[in-house]
C-alpha positions as CSV (number, residue, x, y, z in Angstrom):
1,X,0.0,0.0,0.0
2,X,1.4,3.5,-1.0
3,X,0.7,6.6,0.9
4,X,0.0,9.8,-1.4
5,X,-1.2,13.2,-0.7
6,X,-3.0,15.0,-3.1
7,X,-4.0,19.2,-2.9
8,X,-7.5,21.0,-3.6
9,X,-5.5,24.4,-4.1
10,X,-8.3,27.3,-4.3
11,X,-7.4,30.8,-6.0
12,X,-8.9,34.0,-4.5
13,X,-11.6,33.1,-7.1
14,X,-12.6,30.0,-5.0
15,X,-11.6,28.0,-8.4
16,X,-9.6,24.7,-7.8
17,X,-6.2,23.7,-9.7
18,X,-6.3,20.3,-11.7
19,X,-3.4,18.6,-13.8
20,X,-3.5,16.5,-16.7
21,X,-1.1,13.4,-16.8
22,X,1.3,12.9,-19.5
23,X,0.9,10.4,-22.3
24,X,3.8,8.6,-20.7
25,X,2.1,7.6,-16.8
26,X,0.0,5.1,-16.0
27,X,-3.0,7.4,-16.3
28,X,-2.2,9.0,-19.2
29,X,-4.6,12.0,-19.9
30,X,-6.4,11.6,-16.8
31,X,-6.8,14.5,-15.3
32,X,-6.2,14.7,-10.9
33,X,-5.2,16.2,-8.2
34,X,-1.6,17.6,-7.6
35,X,0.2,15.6,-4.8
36,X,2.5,12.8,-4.8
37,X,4.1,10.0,-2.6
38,X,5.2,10.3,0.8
39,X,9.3,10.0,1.3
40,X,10.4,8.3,4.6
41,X,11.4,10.4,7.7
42,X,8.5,13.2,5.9
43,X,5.4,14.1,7.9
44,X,2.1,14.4,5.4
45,X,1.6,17.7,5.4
46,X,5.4,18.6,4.4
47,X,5.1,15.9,1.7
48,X,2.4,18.3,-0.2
49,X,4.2,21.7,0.4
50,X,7.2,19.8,-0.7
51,X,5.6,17.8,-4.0
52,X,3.6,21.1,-5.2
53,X,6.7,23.3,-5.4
54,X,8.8,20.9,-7.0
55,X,5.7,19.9,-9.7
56,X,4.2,23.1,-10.3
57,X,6.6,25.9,-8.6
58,X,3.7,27.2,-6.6
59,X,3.2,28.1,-2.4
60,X,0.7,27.1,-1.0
61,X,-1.1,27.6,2.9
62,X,-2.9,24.2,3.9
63,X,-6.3,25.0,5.4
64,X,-7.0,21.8,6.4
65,X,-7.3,18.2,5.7
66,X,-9.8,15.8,4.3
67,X,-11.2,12.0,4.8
68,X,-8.5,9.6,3.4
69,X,-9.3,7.7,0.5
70,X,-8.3,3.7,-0.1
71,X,-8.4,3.0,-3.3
72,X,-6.9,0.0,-5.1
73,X,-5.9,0.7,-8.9
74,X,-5.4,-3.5,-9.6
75,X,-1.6,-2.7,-9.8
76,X,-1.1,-0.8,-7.2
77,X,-3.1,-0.3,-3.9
78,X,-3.1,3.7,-2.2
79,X,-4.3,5.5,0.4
80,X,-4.9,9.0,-1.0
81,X,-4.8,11.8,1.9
82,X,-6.4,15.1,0.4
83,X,-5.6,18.6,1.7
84,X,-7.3,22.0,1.0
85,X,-5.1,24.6,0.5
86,X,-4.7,28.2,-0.1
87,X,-2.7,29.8,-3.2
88,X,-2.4,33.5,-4.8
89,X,0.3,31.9,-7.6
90,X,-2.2,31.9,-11.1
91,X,0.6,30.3,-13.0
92,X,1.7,27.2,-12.4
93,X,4.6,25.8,-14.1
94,X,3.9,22.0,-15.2
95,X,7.4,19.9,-15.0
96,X,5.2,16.7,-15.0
97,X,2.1,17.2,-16.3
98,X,1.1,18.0,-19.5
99,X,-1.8,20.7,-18.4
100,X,-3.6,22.8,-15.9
101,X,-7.0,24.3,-15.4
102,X,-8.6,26.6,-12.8
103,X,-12.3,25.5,-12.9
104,X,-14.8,26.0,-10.5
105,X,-15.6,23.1,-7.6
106,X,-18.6,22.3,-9.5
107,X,-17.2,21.2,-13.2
108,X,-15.2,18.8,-11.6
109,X,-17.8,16.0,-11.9
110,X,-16.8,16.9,-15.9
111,X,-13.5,16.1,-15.8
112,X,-12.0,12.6,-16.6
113,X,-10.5,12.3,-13.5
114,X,-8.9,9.3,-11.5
115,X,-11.2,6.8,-9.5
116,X,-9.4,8.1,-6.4
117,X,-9.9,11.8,-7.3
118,X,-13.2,11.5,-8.1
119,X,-13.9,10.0,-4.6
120,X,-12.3,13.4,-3.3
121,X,-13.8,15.8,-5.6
122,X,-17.4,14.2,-4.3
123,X,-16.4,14.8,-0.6
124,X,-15.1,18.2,-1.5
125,X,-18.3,19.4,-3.1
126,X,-19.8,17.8,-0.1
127,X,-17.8,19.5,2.3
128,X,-18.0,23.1,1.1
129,X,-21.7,22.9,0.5
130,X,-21.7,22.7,-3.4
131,X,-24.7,21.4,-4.3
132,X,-25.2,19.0,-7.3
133,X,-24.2,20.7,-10.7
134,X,-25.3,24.7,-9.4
135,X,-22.3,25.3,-7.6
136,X,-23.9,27.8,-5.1
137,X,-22.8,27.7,-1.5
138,X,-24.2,27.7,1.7
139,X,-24.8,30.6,3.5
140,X,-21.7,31.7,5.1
141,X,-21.6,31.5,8.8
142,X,-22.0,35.0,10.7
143,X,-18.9,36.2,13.6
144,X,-19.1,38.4,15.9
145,X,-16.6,41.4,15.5
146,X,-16.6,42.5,18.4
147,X,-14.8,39.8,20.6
148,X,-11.0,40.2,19.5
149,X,-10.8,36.4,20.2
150,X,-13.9,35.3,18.0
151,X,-12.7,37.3,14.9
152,X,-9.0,36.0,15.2
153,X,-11.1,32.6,15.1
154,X,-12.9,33.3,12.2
155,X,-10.2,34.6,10.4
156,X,-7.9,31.4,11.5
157,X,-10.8,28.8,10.1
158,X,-11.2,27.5,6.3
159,X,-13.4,30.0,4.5
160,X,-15.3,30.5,1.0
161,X,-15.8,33.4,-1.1
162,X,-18.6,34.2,0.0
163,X,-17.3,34.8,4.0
164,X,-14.2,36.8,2.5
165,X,-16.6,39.2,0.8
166,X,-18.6,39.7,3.7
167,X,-16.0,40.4,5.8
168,X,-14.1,42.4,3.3
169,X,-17.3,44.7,2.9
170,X,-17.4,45.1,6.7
171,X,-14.1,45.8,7.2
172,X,-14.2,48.7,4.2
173,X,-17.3,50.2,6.6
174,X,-15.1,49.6,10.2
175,X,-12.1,50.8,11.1
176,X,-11.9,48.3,14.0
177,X,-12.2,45.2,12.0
178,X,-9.8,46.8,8.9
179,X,-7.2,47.6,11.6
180,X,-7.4,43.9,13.3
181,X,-7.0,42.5,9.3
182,X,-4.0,44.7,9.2
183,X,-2.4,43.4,12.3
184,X,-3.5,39.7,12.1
185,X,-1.8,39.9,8.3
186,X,1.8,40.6,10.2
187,X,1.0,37.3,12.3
188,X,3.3,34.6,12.8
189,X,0.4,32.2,12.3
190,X,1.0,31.2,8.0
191,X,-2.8,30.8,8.1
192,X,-4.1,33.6,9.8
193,X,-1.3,36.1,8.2
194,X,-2.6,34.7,5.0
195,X,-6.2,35.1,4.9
196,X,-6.0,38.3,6.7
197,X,-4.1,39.9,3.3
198,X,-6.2,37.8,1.3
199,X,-9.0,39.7,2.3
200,X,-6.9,43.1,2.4
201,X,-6.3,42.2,-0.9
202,X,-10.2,42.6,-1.8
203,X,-10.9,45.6,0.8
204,X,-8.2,47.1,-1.7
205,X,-10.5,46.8,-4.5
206,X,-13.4,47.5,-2.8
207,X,-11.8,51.2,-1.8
208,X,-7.7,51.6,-2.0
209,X,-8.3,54.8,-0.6
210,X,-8.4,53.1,2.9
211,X,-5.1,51.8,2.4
212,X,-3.4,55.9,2.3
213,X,-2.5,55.6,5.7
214,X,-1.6,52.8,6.1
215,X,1.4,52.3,2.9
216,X,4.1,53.4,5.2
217,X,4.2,50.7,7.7
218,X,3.5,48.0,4.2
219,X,6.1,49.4,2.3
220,X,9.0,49.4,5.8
221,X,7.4,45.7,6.3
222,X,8.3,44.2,2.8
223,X,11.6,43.2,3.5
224,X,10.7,41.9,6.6
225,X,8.0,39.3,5.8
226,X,8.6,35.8,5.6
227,X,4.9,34.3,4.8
228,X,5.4,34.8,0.8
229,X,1.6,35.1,0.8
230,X,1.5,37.7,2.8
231,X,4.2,40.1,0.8
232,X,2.1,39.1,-2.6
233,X,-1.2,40.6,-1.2
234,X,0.5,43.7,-0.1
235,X,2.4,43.7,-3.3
236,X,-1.2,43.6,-5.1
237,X,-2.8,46.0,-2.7
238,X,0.0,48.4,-3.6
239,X,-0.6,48.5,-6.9
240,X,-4.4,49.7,-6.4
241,X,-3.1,52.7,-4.7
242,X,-2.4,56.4,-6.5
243,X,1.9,56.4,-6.3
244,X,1.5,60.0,-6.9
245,X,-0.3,60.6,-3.3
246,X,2.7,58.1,-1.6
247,X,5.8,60.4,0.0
248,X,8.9,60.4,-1.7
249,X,11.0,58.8,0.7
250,X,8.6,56.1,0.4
251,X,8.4,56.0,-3.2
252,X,12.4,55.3,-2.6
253,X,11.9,52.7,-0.2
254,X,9.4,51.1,-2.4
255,X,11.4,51.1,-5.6
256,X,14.6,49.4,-3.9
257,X,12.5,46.8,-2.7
258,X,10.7,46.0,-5.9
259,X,14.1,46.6,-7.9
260,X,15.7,44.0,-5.4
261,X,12.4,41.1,-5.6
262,X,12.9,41.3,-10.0
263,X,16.1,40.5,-9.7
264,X,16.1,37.8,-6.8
265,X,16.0,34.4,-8.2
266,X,13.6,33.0,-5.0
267,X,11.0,35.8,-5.7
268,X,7.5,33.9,-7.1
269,X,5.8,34.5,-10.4
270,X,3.3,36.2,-8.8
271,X,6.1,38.5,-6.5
272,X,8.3,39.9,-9.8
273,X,4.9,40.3,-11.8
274,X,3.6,42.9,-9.4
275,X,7.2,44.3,-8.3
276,X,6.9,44.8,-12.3
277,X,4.0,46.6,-12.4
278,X,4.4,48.7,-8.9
279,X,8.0,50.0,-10.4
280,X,6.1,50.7,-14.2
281,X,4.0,53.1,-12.3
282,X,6.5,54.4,-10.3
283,X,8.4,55.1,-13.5
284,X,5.4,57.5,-15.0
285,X,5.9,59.3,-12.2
286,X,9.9,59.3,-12.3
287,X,10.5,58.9,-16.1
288,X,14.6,58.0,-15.7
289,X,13.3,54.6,-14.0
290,X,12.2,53.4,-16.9
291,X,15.6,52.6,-18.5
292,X,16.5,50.2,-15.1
293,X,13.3,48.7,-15.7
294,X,13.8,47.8,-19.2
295,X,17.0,46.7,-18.5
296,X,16.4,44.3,-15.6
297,X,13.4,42.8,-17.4
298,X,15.7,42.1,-20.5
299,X,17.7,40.5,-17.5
300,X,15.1,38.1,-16.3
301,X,15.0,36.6,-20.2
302,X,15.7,32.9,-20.4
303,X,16.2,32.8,-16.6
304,X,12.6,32.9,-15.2
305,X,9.0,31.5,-16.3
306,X,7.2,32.1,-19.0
307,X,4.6,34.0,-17.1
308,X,6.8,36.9,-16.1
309,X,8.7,36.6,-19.5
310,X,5.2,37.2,-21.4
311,X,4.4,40.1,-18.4
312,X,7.8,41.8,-19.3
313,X,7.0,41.8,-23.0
314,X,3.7,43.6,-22.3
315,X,6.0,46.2,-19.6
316,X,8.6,46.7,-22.4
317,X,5.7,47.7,-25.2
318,X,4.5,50.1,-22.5
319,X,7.6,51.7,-21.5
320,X,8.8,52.5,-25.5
321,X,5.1,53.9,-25.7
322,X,5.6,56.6,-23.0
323,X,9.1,56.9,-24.2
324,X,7.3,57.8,-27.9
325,X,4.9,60.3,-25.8
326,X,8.1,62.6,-24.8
């Protein structure tokens, strides 16, 4: 019997991540899960973190974990443990698979996926209150907000889109709960530090006004935060805001740190594709960053992924377009 985990990895849509095998597995074209075998001395959960970096280059938070699944294949006999996870990475890179889709929890009953998947997509749906082929949820539970203690809870608990909103919306209408989002995004806690700026992420695009006063202490904290997830959401959240309203000396501060993420090679996709964009903005504001910028992306060439290849391209057009305009 072989021991696998497998990942439901959610985007900030609520969509979950699927894989296509390769002609050359023992599924081949079946489309499943990402996960893989357990190695000796490994605990589950750092077998996932573990198996979806090295097959899809991707971070993820795990939220929580399902019912196994026993399943014997004929040839080979696993027990599949599922996790659910959290990701803000869009673009995975496939080293082992041949595709990739982010599709909604209730098309998976379309896909041709494997006998033991299909067992966890049907729990899934189950779980998160997907119902037959509608996909509508459950109403979200409510919280209190005013207990300190019961809305560190909620925010520490698996949620769905529709809780995010809600609580997004509430914080854009109280400064208490914004505040506490703020704080609990600088937590130690992985979780709680990354659905706190996951729901930053869509207060920002429900007002980035809000954000104003709070840029300085983001922008000093950028080079300071270890949960990845956390420095993409204020990456993104940054990039809502006017530059032109942000002091100087923070416009400095932000630039080196951008300037320095582009160039790291550890930085995600999803890290160097808003550093990217922040600097580009930055650079119609201070036309003689431009040329750095086109020179480091002409830099990341043939060294990074596709993704942020195809998102320099787009930069480059963009910068000799402004460049045309003076």
């Amino acid at each position: 019997m072989i021991r696998v985990t497998c990942a439901i990895i959610r985007n900030e849509d609520q969509e979950v991540l699927v894989v296509q095998r390769d002609e050359k597995s023992d599924h081949p074209f079946k489309w499943e899960f990402p996960g893989g075998k357990i190695n000796d001395g490994e605990t589950e959960e750092e077998c996932i973190v573990r198996e979806i970096r090295e097959e899809l280059s991707i971070d993820i938070v795990i939220c929580g974990r399902m019912e196994e699944v026993d399943h014997d294949y004929g040839k080979k006999h696993i027990v599949l443990i599922p996790f659910i996870c959290d990701t803000l990475d869009e673009l995975p890179l496939l080293f082992e698979h041949n595709a990739f889709r982010w599709m909604l929890p209730s098309g998976l009953r379309e896909l041709d996926l494997l006998d033991a998947d299909v067992i966890v997509a049907e729990k899934y749906l189950e779980q998160t209150g997907i119902h037959e082929l509608s996909g509508t949820y459950n109403k979200p539970p409510d919280f209190d907000p005013d207990a300190d203690s019961a809305f560190l809870e909620v925010i520490g608990s698996t949620m769905r889109t529709r809780e995010i909103e809600y609580i997004a919306t509430s914080a854009s209408e109280d400064p208490w709960l914004f505040s506490k989002l703020i704080d609990y995004s600088l937590s130690d806690d992985g979780k709680i530090g990354f659905h706190a700026s996951w729901i930053l992420t869509k207060v920002a695009d429900k007002n980035p006004v809000l954000f104003y006063d709070k840029i300085p202490l983001m922008v000093d904290s950028l080079d300071k935060i270890i949960n990845e997830s956390v420095l993409r959401s204020y990456l993104r959240i940054i990039t809502k805001v006017d530059m032109a309203k942000m002091g100087s000396s923070y416009q400095g501060i932000l630039t080196d740190h951008c300037f320095s993420f582009l160039k790291s090679r550890v930085s995600s996709v999803a890290v160097k594709a808003y550093s990217m964009e922040i600097i580009y903005r930055l650079a119609l504001i201070y036309p003689e960053l431009a040329q750095e910028l086109s020179a480091t992306i002409n830099m990341l060439r043939g060294e990074t992924s596709a993704g942020i290849v195809a998102r320099g391209r787009i930069i480059l057009k963009q910068l000799a377009a402004l460049k045309k305009l003076r």
